[in-house]
N, CA, C and O of each residue as an XYZ file, in Angstrom:
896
protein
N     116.222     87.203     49.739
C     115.847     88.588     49.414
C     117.059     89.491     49.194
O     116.802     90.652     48.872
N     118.335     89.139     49.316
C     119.468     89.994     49.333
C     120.694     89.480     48.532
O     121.899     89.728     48.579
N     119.844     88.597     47.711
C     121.107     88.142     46.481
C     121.511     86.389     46.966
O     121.050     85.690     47.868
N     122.501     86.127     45.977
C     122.766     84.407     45.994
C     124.036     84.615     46.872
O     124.701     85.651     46.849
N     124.292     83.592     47.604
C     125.199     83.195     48.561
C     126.251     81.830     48.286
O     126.111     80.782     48.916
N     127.323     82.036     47.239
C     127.714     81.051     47.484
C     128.940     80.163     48.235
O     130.077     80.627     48.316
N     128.500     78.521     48.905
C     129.473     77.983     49.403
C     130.188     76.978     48.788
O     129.648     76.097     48.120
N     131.436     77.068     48.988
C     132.005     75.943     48.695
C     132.832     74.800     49.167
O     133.790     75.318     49.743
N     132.910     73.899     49.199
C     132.936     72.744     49.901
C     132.375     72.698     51.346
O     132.832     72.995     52.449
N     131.111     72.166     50.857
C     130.530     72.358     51.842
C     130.144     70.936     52.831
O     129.277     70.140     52.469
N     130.906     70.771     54.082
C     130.682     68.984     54.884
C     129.174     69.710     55.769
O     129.371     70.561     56.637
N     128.019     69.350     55.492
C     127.262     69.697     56.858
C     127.485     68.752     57.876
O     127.737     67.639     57.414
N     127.480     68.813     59.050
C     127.203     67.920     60.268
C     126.336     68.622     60.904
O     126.108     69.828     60.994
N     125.672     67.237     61.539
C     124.538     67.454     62.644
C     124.504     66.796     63.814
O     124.144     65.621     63.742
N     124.876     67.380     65.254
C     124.929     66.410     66.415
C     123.361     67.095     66.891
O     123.024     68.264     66.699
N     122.679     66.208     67.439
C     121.204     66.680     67.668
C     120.863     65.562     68.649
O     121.504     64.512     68.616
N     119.744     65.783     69.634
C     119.509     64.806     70.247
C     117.670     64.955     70.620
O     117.043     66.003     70.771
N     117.182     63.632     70.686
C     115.445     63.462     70.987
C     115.444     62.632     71.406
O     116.412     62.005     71.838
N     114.051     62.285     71.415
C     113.855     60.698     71.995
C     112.761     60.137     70.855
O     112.383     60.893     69.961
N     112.308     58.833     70.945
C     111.527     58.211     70.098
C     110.147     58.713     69.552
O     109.802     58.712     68.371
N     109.321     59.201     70.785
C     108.292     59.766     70.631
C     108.077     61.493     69.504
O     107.178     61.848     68.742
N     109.342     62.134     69.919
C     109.445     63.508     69.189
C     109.838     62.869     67.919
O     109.458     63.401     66.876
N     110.750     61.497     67.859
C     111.209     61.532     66.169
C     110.353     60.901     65.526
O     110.770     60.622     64.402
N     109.168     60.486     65.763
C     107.998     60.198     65.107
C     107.369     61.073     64.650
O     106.904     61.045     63.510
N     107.256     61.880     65.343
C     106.613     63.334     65.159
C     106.892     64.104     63.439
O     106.261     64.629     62.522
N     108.152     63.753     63.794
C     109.144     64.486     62.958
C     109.391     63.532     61.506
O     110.022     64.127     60.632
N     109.122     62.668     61.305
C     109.492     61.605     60.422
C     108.509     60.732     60.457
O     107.953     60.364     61.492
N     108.139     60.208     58.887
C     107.225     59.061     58.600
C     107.589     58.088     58.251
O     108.624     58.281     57.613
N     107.253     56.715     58.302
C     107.601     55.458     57.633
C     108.393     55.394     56.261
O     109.115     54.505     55.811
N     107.881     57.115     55.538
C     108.377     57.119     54.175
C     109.942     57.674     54.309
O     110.718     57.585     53.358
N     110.143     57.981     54.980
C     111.545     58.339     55.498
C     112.792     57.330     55.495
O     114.015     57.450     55.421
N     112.003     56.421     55.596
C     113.405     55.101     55.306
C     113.717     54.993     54.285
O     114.910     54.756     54.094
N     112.633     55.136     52.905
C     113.109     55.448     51.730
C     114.137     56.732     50.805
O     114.687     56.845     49.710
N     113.971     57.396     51.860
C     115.100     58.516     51.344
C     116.793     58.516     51.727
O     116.651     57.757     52.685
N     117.722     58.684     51.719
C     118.741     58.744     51.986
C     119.295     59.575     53.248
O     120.404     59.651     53.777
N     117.764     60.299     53.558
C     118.219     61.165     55.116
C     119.155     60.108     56.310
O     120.272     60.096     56.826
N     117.664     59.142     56.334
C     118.092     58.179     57.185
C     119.248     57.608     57.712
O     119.772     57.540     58.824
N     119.623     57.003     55.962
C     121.262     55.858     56.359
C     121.732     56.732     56.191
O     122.746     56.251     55.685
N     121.964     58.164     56.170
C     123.405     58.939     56.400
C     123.303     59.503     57.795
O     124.136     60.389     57.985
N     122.445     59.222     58.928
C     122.402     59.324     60.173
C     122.937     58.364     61.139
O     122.137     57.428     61.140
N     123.723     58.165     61.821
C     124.155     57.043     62.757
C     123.161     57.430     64.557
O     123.712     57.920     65.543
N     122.279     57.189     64.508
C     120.946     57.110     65.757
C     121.725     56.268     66.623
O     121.798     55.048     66.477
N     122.449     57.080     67.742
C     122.752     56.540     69.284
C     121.867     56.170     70.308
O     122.033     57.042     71.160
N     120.963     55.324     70.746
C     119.985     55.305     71.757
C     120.720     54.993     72.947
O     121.727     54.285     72.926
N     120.157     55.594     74.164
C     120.851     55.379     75.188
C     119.342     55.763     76.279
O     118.793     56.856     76.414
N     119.069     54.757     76.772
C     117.740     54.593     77.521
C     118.743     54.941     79.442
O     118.569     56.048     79.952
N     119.168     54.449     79.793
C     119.809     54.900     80.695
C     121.116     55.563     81.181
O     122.273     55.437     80.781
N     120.606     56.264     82.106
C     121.917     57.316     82.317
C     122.320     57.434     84.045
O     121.683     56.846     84.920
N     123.131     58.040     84.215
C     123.443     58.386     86.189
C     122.632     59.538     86.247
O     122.553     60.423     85.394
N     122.096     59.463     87.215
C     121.736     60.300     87.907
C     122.098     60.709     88.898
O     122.263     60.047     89.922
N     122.376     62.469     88.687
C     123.128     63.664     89.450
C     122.460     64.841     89.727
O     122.397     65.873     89.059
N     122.009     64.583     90.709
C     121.259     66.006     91.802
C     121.872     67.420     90.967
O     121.226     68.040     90.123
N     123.405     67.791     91.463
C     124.106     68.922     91.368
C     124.923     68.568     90.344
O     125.546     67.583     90.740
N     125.261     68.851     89.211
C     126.320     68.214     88.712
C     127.175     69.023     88.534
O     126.845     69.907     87.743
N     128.377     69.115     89.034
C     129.358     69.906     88.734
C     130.794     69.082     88.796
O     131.276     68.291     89.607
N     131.344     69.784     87.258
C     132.435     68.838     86.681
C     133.914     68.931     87.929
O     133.873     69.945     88.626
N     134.908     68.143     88.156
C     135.370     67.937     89.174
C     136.539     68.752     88.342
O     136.467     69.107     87.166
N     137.575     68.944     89.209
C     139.172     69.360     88.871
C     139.803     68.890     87.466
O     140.349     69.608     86.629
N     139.524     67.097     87.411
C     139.936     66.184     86.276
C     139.050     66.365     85.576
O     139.512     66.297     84.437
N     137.854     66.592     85.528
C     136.861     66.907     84.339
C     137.138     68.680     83.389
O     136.990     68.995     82.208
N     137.490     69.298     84.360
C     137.758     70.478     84.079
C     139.574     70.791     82.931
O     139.984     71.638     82.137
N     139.983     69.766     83.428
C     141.258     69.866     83.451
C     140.972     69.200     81.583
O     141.386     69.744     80.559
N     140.251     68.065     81.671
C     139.999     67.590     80.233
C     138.991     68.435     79.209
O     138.928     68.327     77.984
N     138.128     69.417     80.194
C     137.580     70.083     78.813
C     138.697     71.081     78.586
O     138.830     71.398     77.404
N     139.580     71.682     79.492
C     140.684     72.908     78.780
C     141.178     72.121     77.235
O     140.885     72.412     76.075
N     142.082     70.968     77.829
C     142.566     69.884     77.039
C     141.906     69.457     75.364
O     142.357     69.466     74.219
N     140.425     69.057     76.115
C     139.745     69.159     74.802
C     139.638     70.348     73.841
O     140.083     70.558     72.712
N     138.912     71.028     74.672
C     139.374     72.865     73.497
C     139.974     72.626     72.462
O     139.575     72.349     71.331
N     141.559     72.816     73.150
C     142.942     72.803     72.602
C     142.700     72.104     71.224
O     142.870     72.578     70.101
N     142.209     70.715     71.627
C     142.517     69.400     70.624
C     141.598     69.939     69.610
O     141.956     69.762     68.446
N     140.034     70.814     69.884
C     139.710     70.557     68.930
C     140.052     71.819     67.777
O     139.833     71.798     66.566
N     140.549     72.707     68.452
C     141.187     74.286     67.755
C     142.040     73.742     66.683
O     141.994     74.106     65.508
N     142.990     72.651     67.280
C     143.964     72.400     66.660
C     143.340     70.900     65.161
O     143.938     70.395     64.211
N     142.241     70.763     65.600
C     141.633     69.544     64.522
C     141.117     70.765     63.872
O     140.672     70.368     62.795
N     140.960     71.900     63.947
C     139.815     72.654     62.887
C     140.938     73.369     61.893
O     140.744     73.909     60.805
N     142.064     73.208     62.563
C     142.927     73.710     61.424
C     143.870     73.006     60.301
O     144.468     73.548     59.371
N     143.825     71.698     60.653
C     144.048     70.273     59.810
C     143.341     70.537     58.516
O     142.129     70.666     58.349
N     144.263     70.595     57.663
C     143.919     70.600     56.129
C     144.529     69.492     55.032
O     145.420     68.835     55.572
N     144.340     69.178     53.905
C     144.771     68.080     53.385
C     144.260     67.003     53.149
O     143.436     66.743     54.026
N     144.330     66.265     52.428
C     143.592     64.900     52.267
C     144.298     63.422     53.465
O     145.462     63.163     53.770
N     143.128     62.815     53.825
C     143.758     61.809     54.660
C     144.486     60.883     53.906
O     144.450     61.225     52.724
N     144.999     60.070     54.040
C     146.583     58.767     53.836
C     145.807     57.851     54.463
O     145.582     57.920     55.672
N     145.128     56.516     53.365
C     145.592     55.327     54.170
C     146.535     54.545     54.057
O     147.328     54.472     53.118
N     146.493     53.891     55.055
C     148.117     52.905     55.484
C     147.673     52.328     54.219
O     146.827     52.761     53.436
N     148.717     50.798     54.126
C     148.360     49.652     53.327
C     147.859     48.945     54.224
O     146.967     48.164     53.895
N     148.158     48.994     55.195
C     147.356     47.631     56.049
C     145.799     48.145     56.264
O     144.769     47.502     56.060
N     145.921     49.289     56.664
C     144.244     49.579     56.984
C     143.558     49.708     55.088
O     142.339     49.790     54.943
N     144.210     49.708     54.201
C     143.763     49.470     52.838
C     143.362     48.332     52.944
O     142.138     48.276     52.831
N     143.954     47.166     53.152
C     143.698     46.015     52.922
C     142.740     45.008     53.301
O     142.094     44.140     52.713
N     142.963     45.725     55.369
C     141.779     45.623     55.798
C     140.437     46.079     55.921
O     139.645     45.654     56.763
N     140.214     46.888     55.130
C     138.993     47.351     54.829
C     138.492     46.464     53.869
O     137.578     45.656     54.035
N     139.346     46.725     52.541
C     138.765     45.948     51.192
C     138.360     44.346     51.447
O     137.577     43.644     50.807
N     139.318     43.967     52.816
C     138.724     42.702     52.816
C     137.341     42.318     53.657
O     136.432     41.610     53.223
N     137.386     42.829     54.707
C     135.805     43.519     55.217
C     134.707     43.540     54.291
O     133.745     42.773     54.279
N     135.064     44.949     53.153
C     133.628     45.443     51.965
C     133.634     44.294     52.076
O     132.886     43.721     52.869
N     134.887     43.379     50.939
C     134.387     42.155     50.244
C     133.366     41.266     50.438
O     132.446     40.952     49.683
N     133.735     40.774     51.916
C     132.577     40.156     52.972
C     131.805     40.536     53.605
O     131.300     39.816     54.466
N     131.528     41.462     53.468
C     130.477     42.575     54.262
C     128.666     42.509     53.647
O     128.211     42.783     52.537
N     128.029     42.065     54.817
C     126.299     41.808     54.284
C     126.146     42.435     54.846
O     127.124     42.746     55.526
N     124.906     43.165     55.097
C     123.879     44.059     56.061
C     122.897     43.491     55.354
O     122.790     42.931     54.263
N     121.849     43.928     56.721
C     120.114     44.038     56.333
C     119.505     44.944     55.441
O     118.744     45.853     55.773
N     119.947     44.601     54.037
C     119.194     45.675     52.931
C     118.312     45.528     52.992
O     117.764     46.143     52.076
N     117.239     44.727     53.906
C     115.570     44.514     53.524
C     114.474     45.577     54.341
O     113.459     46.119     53.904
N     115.112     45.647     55.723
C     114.652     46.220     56.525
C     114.297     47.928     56.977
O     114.525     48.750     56.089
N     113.973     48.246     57.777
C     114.281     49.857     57.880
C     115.812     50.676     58.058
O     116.121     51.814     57.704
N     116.300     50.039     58.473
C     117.712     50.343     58.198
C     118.746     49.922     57.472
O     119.924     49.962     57.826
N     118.056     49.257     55.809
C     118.931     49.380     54.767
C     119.307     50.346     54.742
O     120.196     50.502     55.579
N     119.017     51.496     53.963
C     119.472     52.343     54.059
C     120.840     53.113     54.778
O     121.521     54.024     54.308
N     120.998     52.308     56.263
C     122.190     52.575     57.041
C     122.924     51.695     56.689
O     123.927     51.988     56.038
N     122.650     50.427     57.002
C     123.542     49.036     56.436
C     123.883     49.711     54.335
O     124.921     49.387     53.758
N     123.297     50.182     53.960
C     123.905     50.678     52.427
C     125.284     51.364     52.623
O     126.392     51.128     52.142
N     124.846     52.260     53.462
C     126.182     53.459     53.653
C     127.336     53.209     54.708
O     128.375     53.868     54.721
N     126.998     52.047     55.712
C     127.824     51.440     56.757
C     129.540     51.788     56.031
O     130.237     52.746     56.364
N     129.851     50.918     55.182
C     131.437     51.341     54.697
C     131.164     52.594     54.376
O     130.998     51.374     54.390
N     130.943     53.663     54.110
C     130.985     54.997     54.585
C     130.915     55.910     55.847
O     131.113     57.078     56.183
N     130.455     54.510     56.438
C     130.431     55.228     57.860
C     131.640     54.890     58.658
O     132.050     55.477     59.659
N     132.007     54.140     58.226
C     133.601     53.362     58.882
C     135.059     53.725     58.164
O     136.179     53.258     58.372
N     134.672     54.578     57.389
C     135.814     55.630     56.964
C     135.788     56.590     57.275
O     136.849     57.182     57.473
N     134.262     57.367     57.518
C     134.077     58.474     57.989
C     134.636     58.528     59.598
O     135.510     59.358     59.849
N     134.208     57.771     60.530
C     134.572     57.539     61.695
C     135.901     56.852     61.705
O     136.170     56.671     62.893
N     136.894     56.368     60.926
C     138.214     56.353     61.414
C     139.253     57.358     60.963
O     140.456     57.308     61.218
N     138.380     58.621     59.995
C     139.214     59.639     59.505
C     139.236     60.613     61.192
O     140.204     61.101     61.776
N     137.499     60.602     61.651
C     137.454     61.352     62.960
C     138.050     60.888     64.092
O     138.016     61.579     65.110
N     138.740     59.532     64.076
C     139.586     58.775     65.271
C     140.660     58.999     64.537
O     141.592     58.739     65.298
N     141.160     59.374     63.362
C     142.853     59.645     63.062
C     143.088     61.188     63.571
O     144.121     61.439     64.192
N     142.040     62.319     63.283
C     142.416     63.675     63.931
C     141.750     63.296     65.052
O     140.692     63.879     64.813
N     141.578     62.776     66.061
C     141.427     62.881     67.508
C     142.656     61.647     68.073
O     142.788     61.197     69.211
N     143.290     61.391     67.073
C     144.731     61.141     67.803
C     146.327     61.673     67.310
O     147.401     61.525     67.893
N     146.040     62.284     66.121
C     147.300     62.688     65.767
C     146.682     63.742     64.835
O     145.495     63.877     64.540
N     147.785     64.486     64.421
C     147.595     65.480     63.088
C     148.307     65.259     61.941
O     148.695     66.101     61.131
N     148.505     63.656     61.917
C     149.575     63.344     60.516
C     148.566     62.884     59.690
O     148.993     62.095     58.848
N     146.608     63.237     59.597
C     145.954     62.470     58.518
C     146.387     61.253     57.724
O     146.521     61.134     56.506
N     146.585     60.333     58.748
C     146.901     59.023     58.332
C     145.474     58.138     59.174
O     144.923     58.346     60.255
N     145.279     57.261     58.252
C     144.036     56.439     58.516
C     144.496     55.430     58.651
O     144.539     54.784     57.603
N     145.206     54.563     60.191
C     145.649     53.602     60.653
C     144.657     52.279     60.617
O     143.439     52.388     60.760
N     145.239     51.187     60.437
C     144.315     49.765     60.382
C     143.206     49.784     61.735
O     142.045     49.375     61.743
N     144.105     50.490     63.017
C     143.663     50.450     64.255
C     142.326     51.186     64.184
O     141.256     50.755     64.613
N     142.518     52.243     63.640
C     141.416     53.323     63.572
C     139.801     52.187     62.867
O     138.785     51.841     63.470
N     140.042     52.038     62.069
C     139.487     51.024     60.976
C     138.945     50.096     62.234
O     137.741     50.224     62.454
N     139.286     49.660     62.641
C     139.008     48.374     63.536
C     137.820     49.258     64.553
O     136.590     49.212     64.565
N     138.633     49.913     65.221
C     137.598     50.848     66.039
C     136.441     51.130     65.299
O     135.547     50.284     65.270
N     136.330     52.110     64.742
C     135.047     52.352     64.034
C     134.154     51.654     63.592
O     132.965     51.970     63.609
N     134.563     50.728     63.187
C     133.840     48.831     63.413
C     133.132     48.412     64.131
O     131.953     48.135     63.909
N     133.852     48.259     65.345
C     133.670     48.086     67.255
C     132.083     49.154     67.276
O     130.883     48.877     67.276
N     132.819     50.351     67.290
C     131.803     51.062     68.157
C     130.704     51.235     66.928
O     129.744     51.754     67.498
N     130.363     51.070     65.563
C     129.127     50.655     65.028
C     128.761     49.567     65.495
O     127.916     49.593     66.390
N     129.261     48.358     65.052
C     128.226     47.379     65.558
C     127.812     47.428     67.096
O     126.924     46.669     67.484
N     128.354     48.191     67.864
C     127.698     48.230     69.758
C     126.284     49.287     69.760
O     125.333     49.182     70.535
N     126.473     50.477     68.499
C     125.326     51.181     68.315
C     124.380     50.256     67.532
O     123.233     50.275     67.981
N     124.588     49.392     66.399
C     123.793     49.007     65.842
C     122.788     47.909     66.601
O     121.759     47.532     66.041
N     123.149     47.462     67.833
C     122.459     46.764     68.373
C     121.026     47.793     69.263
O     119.847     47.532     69.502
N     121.412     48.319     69.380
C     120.287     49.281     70.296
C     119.354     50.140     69.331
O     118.207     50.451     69.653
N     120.235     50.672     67.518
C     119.454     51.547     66.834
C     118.144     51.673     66.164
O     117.706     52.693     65.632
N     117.443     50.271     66.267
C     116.195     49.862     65.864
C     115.439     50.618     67.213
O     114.490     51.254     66.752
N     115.481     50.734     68.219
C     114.601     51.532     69.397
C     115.214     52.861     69.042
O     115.560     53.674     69.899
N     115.306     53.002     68.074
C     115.206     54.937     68.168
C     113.608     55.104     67.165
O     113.134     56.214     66.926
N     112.924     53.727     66.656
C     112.033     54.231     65.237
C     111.238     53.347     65.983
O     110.486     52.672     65.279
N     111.183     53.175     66.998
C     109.430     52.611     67.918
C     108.491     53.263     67.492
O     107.552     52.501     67.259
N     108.245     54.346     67.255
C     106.993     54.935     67.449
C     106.841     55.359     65.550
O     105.733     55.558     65.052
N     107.867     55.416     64.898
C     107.881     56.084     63.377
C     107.031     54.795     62.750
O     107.357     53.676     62.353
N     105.767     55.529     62.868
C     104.828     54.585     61.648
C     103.613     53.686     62.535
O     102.685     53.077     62.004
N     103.798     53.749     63.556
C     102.724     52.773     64.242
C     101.541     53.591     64.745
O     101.492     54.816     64.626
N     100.632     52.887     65.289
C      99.374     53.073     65.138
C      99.453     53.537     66.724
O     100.379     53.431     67.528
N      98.090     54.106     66.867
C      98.151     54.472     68.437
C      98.381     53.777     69.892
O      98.867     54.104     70.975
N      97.704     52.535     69.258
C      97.904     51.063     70.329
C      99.050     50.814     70.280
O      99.468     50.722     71.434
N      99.843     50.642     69.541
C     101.408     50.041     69.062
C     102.036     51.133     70.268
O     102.625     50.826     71.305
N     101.772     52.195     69.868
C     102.846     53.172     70.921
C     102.500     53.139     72.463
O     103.182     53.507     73.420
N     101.181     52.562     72.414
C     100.637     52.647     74.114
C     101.596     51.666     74.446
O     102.577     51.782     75.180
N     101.070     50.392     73.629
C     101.958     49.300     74.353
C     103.505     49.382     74.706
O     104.086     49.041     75.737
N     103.963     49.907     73.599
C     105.535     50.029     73.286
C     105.949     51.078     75.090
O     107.038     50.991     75.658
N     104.819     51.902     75.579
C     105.121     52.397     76.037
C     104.772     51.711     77.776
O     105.366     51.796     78.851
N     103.903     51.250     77.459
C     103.826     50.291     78.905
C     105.082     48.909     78.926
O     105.794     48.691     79.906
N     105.112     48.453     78.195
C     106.567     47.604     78.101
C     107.730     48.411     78.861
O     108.234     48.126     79.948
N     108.062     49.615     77.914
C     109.103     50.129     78.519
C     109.136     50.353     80.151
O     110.013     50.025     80.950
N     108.039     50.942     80.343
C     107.604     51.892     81.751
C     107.990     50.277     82.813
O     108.859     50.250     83.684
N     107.263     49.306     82.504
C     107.087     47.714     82.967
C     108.567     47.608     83.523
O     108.899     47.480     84.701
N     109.349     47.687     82.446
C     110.758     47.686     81.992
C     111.841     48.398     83.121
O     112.703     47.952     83.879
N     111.488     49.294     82.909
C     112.312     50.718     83.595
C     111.823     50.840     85.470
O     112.292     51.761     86.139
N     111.270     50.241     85.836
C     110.382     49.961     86.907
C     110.938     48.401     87.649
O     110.635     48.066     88.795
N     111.735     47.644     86.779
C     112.451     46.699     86.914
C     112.027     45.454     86.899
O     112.570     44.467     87.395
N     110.707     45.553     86.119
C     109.716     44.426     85.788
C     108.582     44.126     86.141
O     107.599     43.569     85.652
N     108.912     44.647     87.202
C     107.332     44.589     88.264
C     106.638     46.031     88.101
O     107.107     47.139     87.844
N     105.236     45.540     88.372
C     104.817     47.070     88.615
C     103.093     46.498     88.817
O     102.618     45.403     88.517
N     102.539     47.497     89.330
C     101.103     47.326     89.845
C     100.396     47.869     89.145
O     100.785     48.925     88.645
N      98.923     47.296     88.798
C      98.146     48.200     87.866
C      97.786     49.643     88.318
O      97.837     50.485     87.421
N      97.490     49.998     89.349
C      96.629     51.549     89.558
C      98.222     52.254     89.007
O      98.229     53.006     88.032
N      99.809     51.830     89.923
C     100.895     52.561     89.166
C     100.740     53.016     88.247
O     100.749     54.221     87.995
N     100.438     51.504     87.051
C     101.117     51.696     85.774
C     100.237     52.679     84.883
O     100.612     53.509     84.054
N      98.698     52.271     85.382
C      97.626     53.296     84.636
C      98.064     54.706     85.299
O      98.081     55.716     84.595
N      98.393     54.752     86.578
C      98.424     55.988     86.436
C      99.869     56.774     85.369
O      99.868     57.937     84.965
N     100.800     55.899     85.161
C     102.116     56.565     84.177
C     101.845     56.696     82.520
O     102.539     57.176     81.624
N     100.368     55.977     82.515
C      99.964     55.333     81.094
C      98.748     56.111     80.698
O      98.460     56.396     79.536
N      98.157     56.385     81.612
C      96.559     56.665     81.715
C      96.342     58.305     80.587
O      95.326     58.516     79.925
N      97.350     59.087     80.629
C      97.406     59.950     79.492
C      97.408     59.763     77.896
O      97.190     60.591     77.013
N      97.717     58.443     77.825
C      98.197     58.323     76.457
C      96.651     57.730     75.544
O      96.308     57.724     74.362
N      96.093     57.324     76.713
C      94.328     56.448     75.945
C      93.569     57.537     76.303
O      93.993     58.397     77.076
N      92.102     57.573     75.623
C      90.905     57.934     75.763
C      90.782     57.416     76.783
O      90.933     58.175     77.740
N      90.469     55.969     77.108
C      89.487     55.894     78.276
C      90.017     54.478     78.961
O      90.709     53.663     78.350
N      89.673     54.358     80.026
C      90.372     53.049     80.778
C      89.989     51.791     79.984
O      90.925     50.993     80.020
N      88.808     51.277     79.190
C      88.705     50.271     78.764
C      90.096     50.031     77.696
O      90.712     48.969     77.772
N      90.435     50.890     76.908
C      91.526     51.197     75.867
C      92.506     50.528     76.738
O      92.944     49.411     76.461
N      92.889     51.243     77.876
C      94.238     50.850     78.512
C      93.973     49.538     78.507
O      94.491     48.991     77.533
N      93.124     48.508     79.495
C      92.840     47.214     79.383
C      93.102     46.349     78.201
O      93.644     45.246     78.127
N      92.386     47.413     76.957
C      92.407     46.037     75.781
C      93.966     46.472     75.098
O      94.426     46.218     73.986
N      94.241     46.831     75.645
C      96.260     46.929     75.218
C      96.953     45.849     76.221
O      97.845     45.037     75.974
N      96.228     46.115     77.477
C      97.088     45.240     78.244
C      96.755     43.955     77.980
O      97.685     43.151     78.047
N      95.343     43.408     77.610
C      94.792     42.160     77.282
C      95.596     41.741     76.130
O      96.205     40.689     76.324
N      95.757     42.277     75.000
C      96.660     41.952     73.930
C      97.839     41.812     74.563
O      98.141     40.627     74.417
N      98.589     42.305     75.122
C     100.273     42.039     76.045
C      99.923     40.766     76.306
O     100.604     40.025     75.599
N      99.013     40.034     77.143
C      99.327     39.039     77.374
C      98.758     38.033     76.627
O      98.982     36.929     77.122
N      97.915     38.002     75.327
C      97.844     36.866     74.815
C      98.809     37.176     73.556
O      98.556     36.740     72.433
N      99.809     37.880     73.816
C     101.008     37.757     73.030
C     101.906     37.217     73.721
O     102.885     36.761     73.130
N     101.807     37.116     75.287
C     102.820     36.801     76.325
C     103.967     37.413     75.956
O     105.023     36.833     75.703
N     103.705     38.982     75.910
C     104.953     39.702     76.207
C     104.817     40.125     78.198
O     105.737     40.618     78.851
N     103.755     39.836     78.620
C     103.301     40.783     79.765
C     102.894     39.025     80.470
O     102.676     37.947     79.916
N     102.959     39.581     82.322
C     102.187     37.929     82.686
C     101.859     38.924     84.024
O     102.565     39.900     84.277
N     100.660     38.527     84.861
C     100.137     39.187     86.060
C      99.875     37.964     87.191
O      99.447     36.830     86.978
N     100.311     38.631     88.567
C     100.203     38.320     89.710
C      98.935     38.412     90.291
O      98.309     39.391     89.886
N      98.370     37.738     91.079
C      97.403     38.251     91.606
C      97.729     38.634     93.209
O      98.669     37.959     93.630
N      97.355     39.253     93.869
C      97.979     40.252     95.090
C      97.185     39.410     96.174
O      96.070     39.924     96.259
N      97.257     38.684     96.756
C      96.623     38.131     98.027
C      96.541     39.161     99.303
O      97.298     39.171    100.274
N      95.371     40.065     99.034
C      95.641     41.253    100.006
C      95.445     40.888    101.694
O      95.625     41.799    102.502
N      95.046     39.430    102.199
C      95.214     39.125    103.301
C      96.210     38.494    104.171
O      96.093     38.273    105.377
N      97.445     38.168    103.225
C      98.533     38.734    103.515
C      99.334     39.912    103.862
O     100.545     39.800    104.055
C-alpha cells in the first residue's frame, strides 16, 4: 500500500524449529516436489538433557560474550570466498562420484547436497578465520556433519502424508520407544488414547503392530 520496495542481493536464511506432527500440518506430500524442501537441511534430534533450572555457568557465559564478538565480526566479512586447490580438487572428485537417493522423498535434498557442502564449508571458513578461504578441511567437515544428519532426516516427514492410523502407530512405536521398550497397556492407552475415536481403534492399530511384528506382548502373571 505504500509503494515498491526494492532489495538487492538478497541471501534469505531460516533457522526455525518444530516437531513432526506441526510439520505435517504445515506441508503436504506435494511438497517434496517443489524445491522448498531440498534447500532445507531438517536436524531431528528426539533426545535431549534434561535441566530443572538452567542457568549458563561462568564458561558458558564467557563463550556467548566470545561468540557475539565472532559473529559482529562474520557480519562484516565482505568479498567473494577463495577455494584452495586442494579443497578444488577434492570436491570435484567427490561430485564426480557422488550418488544420492533421487527416487525418494528426499531427492530433492540429495539434488542440492553439493550445494549444501559448499554452503556449509563457506559457514565453517568464517567461523574460523576472516581470510574467506574455503580449506579442503572445511570441505571434509561439511561432509561429516551431513551425512550424521542425513541418517536421522527421514523422521522429521513421519507424519507428512499419512493417514490417521499411520500416525497413531508411528506414535505408539515412538512412545513404546521412549519408555525404553517396555510399557503396559492401560499406560500406553492412556499416552495414546487422545489420538483415536474410540478404544476399539487403539486395539486394531495395535493388532496390526503385531502381525507386522514391529510390536510383541507379555502376558503379566498377576499371581506373582
Amino acid at each position: 500500500t505504500s509503494g515498491q520496495t526494492v532489495l538487492h542481493n538478497v541471501c534469505i536464511n531460516l533457522l526455525g524449529a518444530s516437531n513432526a506432527e506441526w510439520l505435517a500440518k504445515g506441508f503436504s506430500e506435494d511438497a517434496f516436489g517443489g524445491g522448498f524442501m531440498g534447500r532445507v537441511v531438517f536436524v531431528v534430534q528426539d533426545k535431549g538433557k534434561k535441566v530443572a533450572w538452567p542457568r549458563p555457568t561462568a564458561e558458558q557465559r564467557a563463550i556467548q560474550l566470545s561468540l557475539l564478538a565472532d559473529l559482529i565480526r562474520i557480519s562484516k566479512l565482505k568479498g567473494e570466498f577463495v577455494v584452495e586447490p586442494d579443497a578444488h580438487d577434492f570436491f570435484e572428485c567427490w561430485y564426480e562420484q557422488y550418488e544420492g537417493d533421487f527416487t525418494g522423498r528426499l531427492a530433492g535434498y540429495y539434488e542440492r547436497k553439493p550445494d549444501h557442502v559448499l554452503k556449509l564449508g563457506m559457514i565453517l571458513s568464517a567461523s574460523f578465520s576472516d581470510t574467506l578461504v574455503i580449506k579442503k578441511s572445511y570441505l571434509e567437515a561439511a561432509l561429516m556433519l551431513l551425512d550424521q544428519i542425513e541418517l536421522f532426516m527421514p523422521d522429521a516427514f513421519a507424519y507428512i502424508g499419512a493417514t490417521s492410523e499411520a500416525k497413531v502407530a508411528h506414535r505408539i512405536l515412538t512412545t513404546i520407544e521412549e519408555m525404553g521398550g517396555v510399557v503396559s497397556h492401560p499406560i500406553l492407552f492412556q499416552k495414546i488414547g487422545h489420538l483415536v475415536k474410540t478404544a476399539r481403534d487403539f486395539m486394531d492399530t495395535i493388532n496390526m503392530l503385531f502381525e507386522r511384528e514391529y510390536v510383541d506382548a507379555t502376558i503379566k502373571d498377576e499371581k506373582k
